[in-house]
C-alpha positions in Angstrom: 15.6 47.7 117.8 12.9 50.0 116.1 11.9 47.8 113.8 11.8 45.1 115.9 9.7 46.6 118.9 7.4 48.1 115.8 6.3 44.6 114.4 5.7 43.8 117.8 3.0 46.5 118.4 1.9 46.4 114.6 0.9 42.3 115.6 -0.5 43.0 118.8 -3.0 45.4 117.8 -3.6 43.4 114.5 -4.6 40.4 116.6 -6.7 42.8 119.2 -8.5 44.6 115.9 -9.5 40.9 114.2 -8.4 38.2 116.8 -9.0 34.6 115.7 -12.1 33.0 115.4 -11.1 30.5 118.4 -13.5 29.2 121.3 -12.6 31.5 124.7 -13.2 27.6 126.7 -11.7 24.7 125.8 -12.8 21.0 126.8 -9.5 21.2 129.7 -10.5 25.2 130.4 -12.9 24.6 133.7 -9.9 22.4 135.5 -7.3 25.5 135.3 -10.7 27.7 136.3 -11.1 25.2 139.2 -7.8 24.8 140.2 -8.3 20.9 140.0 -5.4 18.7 142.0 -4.1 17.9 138.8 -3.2 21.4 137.6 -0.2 23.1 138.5 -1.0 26.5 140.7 0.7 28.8 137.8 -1.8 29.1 135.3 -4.8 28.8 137.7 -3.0 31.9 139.6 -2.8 34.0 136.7 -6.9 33.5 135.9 -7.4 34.0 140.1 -5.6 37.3 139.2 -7.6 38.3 136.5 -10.9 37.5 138.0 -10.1 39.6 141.4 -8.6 42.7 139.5 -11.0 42.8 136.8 -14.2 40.9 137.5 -14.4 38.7 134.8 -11.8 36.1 132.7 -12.3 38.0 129.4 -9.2 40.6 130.0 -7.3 37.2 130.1 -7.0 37.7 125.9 -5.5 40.8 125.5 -2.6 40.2 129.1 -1.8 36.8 127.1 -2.2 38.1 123.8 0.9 40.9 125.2 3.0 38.8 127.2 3.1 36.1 124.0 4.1 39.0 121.5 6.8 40.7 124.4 8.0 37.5 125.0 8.4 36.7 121.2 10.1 40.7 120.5 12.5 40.3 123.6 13.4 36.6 122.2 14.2 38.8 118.8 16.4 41.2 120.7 18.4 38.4 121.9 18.9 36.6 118.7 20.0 40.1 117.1 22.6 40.5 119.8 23.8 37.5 119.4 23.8 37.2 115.3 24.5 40.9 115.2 21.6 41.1 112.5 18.6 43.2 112.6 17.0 41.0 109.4 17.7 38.2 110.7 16.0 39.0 114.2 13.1 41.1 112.6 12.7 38.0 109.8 12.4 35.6 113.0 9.8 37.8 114.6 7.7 37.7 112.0 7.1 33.9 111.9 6.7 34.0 115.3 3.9 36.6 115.8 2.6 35.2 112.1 1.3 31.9 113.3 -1.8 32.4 113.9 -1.7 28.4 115.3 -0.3 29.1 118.4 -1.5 33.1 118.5 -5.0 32.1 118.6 -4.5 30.4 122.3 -4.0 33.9 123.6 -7.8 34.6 123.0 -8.6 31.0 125.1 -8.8 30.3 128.7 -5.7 27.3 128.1 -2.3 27.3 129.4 -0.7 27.5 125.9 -0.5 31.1 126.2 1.2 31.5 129.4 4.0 28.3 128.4 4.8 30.1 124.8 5.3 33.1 126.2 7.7 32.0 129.1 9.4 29.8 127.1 10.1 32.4 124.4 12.2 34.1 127.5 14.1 30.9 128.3 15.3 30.8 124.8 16.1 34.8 124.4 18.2 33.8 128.0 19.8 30.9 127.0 21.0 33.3 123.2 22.3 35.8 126.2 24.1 33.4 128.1 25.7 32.5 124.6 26.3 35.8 123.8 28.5 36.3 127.0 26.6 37.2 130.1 27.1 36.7 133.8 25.7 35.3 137.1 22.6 38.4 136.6 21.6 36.1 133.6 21.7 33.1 135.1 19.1 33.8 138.1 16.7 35.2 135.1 16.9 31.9 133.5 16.3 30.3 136.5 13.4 32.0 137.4 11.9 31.9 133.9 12.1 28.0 134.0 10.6 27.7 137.4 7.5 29.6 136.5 7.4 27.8 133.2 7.5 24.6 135.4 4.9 26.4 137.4 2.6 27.0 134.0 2.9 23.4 132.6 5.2 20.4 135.2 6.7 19.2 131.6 9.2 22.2 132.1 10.9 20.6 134.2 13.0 18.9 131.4 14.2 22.1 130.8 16.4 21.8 133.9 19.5 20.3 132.4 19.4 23.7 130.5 20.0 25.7 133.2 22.9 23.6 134.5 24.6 23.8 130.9 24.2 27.6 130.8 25.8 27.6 134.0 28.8 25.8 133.3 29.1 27.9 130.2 28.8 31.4 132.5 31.5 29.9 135.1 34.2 29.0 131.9 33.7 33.0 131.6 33.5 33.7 134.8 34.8 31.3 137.3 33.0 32.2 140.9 31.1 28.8 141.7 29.3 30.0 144.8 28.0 33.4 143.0 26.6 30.8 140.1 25.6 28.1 142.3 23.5 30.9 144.4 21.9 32.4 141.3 21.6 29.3 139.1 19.7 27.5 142.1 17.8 29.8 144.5 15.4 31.8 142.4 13.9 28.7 141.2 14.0 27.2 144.7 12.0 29.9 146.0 9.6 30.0 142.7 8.5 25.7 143.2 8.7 26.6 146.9 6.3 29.1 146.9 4.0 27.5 144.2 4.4 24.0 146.5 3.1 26.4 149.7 -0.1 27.2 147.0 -0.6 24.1 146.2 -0.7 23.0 150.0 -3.2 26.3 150.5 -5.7 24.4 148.2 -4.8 20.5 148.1 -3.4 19.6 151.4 -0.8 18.5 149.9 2.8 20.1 149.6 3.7 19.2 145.7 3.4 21.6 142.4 0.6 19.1 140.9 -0.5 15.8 141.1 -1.0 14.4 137.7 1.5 11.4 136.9 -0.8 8.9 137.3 -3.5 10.8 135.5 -1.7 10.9 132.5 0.3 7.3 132.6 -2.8 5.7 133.0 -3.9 7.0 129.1 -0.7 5.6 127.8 -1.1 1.7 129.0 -4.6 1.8 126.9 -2.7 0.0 123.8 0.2 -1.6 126.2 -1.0 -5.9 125.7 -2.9 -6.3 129.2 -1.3 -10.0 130.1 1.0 -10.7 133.0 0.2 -7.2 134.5 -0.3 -7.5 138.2 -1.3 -4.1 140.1 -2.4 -4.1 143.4 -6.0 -3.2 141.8 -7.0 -6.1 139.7 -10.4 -4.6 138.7 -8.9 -1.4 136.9 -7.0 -4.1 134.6 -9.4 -5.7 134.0 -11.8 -3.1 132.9 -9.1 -1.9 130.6 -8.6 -4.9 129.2 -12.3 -5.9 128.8 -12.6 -2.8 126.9 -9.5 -1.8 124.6 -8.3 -6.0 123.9 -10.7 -5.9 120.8 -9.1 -2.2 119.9 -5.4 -3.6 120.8 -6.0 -6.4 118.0 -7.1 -4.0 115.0 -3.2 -3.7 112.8 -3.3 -0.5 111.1 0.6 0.0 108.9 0.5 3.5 108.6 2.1 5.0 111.5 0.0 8.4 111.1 -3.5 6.3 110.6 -2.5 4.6 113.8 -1.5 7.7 115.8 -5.2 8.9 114.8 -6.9 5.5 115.8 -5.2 5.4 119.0 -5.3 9.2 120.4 -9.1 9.2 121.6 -8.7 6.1 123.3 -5.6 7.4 125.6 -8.2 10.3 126.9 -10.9 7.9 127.1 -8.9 5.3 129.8 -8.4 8.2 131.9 -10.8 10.3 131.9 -14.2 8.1 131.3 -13.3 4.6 131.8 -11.7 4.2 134.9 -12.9 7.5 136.8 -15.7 5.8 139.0 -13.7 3.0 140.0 -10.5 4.9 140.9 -12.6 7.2 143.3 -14.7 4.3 144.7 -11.4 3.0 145.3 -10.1 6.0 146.7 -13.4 6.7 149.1 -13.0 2.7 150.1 -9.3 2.5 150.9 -8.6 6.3 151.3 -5.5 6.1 149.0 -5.1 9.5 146.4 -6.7 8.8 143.2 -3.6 9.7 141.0 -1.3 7.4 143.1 -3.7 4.4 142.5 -3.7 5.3 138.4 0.3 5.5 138.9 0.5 2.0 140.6 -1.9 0.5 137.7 -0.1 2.2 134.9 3.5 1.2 136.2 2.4 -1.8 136.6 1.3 -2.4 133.1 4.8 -0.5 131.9 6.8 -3.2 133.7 5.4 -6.0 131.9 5.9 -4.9 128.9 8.5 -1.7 128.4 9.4 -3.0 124.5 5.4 -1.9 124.1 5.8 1.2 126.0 9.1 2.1 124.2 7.2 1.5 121.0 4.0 3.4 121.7 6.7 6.3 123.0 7.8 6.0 119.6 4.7 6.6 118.1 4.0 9.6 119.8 7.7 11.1 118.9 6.9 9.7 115.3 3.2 12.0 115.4 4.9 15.0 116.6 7.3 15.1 114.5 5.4 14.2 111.5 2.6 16.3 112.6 0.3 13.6 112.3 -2.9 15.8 113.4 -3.0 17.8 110.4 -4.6 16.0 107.6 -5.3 15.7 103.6 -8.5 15.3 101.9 -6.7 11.6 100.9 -5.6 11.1 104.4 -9.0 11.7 105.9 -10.8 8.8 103.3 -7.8 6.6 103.9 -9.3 6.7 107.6 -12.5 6.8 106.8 -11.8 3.6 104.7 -10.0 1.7 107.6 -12.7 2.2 110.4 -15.3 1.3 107.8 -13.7 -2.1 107.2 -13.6 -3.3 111.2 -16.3 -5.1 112.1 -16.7 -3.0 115.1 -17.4 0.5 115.6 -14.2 1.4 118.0 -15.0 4.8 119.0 -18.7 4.0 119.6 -18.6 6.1 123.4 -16.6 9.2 121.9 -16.9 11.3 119.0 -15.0 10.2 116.1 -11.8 11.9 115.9 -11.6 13.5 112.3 -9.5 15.8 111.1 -10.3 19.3 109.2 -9.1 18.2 105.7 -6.0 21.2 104.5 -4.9 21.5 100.8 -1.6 19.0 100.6 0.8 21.9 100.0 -0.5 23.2 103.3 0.0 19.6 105.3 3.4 18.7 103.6 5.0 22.3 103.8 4.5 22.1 107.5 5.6 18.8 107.6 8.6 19.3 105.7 10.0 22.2 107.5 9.1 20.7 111.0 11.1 17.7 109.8 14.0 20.5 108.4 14.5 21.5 112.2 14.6 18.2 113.5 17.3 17.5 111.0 18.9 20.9 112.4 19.1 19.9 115.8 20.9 16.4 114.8 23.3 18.5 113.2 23.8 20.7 116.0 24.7 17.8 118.0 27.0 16.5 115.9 28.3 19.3 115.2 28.7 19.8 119.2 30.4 16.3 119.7 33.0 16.7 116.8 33.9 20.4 118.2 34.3 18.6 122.1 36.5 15.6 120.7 38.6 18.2 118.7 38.5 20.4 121.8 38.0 23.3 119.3 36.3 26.1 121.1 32.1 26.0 120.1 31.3 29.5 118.5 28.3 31.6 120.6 25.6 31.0 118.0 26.4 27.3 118.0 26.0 26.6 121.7 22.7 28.6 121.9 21.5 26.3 119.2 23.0 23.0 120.6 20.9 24.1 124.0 17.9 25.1 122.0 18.4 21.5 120.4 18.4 19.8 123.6 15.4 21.8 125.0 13.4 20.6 121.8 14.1 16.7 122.3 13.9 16.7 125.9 10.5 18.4 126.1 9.3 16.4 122.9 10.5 13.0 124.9 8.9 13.9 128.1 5.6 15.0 126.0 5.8 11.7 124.1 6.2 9.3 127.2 3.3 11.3 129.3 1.0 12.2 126.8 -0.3 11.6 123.3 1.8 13.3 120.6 -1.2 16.5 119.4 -0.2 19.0 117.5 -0.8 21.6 120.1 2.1 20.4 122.5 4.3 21.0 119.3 3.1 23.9 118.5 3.5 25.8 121.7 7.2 25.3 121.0 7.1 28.1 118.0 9.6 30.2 119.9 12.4 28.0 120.2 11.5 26.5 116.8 12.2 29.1 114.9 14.9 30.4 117.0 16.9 27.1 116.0 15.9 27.9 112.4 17.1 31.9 112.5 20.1 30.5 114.6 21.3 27.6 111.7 20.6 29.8 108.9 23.1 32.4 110.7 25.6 29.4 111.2 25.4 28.8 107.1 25.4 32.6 106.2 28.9 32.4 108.4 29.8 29.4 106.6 29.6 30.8 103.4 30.8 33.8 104.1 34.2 32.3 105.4 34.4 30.0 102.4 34.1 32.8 100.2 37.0 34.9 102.0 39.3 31.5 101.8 38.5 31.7 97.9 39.1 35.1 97.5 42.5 35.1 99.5 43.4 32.0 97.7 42.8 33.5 93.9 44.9 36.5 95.2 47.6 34.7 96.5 47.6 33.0 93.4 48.3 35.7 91.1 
């Protein structure tokens, strides 16, 4: 524990001497500032707090900045307990607090923070539920997922969790009522009262209001015929405008991924804003639920093109499709230049930062390593059920880990377009799949060497 709780403070005041040279507003910073009706209240809460305590937004860096690098050591603690080894945790730490991707949100007025840091506890609970824990755990891990719903409305994928870790506690400790009570109510009363905030400043009694926001970015490349929403004129203008883009055939999946990605945040937020509020003035129907009936509507008429644009999105994030080589960059460069069209002609056009190739494909590699991970895990899971062999701790917390990886990637991938940051923020539970395999090999090996040995002595 020492050593662990001492690279902890060693990387929070390295970060507070020499933080990240990082922009403390982003383009989506002003709408958690403002509270806008498509935010959830969680984040938006948090910078109310830190504007009535301390007058400003900029003590919002160093409160993140500590509740990501806690929330990273307590996720240690947990993975020690459960693998019974202090390298292993400390070694897991350390390329946690290292990435200085995801660290550098802490020093931005963004939600990233906030998410990483709450979702680092939901893993550290779900490696103490493994680990044998009771009822007490349970209503933690509730908790942490509602304000993690709270922070970003994509945790609610994360649900399903709770409900496996609670079948798991009751095989332990078989009192449904006591689980029932503490699996369900402290998230109840968490979306409850972030509903009553939501009312406070939106009239309305929800958590956010942003489905039809973002399904409305996903129908840009969906073909626009035989779609019939009860708002002709929005399908038409996205027609009129993306049909030349929709024709342009680009092979490589990544180069397509980049073509496509401005054009989902254009839809939304440029194209179609004026007429969805004169709309919603006219007819006095919410904005979002008149994007939500155009963007279903396109979905229905063609869910083989939604499935495969889904598919794209899983394929970027996987992939990491943002970051880019030198080669990659004039492959692009090469593509747009060839159209007889300029198609990004009302946005800025989305290049990449070029990184050395080691850099791009290292990443690449090892985000494609824990993807293969979690197939194993699964695998591994189904063969030990239809055996009915009994799962060992460190093998559940990672089939669970798995599950939260893939569910929140899926969600990600069907609402929004597949950017690195929406991986990235998963770091935590990332490399706690990573430290958690490795620990399932090490065992491996270990108990394939002990058969050897107790083979060659009874042999002699």
């Amino acid at each position: 524990m020492p050593l662990i709780i001492a690279i902890a403070a060693i990387a929070f005041v390295a970060y507070l001497v020499a933080p990240p040279a990082f922009p403390f507003l982003q383009t989506d910073s002003m709408s958690y500032v403002n509270f806008e009706p498509m935010r959830t209240p969680g984040y938006p809460l948090f910078l109310a707090f830190v504007a009535k305590v301390f007058g400003n937004l900029q003590p919002a860096a160093p409160i993140q900045l500590f509740a990501m690098i806690a929330s990273a050591a307590y996720l240690s603690l947990e993975l020690r307990r459960l693998t019974h080894s202090t390298l292993l945790a400390a070694a897991a730490l350390l390329l946690i607090v290292a990435n200085l991707f995801i660290c550098r949100y802490a020093f931005t007025i963004m939600s990233e923070a906030l998410f990483f840091a709450a979702l680092a506890v939901i893993v550290g609970l779900i490696c103490r539920v493994a680990a044998r824990s009771g009822p007490g755990t349970i209503a933690a891990l509730s908790f942490a997922i509602a304000v993690c719903i709270l922070i970003r409305p994509v945790a609610y994928v994360f649900v399903p969790i709770l409900l496996l870790c609670a079948a798991v506690a009751w095989r332990r400790d078989p009192r449904p009522l006591r689980l029932a009570l503490a699996a369900a109510l402290p998230a109840a009363l968490v979306l409850a009262a972030g509903a009553f905030v939501y009312d406070s400043y939106h009239g309305s009694f929800r958590t956010q209001s942003f489905l039809g926001h973002n399904l409305i970015g996903k129908v840009a490349y969906l073909p626009g015929t035989g779609v019939a929403s009860r708002y002709p004129e929005i399908d038409a203008l996205i027609n009129g405008y993306m049909d030349p883009r929709r024709s342009v055939r680009i092979d490589n999946l990544q180069d397509r991924f980049l073509f496509q990605e401005r054009h989902y945040d254009y839809v939304r937020y440029r194209l179609t804003t004026p007429t969805v509020e004169r709309i919603a003035a006219e007819t006095g129907a919410a904005a979002d639920d008149i994007r939500k009936d155009v963007a279903l509507a396109f979905i229905e008429a063609h869910p083989l093109a939604f499935a495969e644009e889904v598919g794209l999105q899983l394929y970027a994030l996987w992939t990491v499709a943002e970051l880019r080589t030198a080669a990659d960059n004039r492959r692009f460069e090469g593509l747009l230049a060839s159209l007889p069209f300029d198609p990004f002609k009302d946005m800025a056009t989305p290049r990449r930062t070029p990184m050395p190739w080691p850099a791009v494909y290292g990443i690449r590699a090892f985000v494609l390593g824990i993807l293969a991970v979690t197939l194993v895990s699964f695998v591994y899971g189904a063969v030990a059920l239809a055996r009915r062999r009994p799962i060992p701790p460190a093998w559940a917390a990672l089939i669970q880990i798995s599950f939260l990886l893939h569910a929140y990637l899926g969600l990600v991938a069907m609402l929004q377009a597949g950017l690195f940051r929406y991986l990235i923020v998963l770091w935590p539970a990332i490399i706690a799949a990573a430290a958690l395999f490795a620990h399932a090999a090490l065992e491996f090996l270990r108990g394939t060497q002990r058969t050897k040995t107790a083979g060659a002595y009874l042999g002699r």
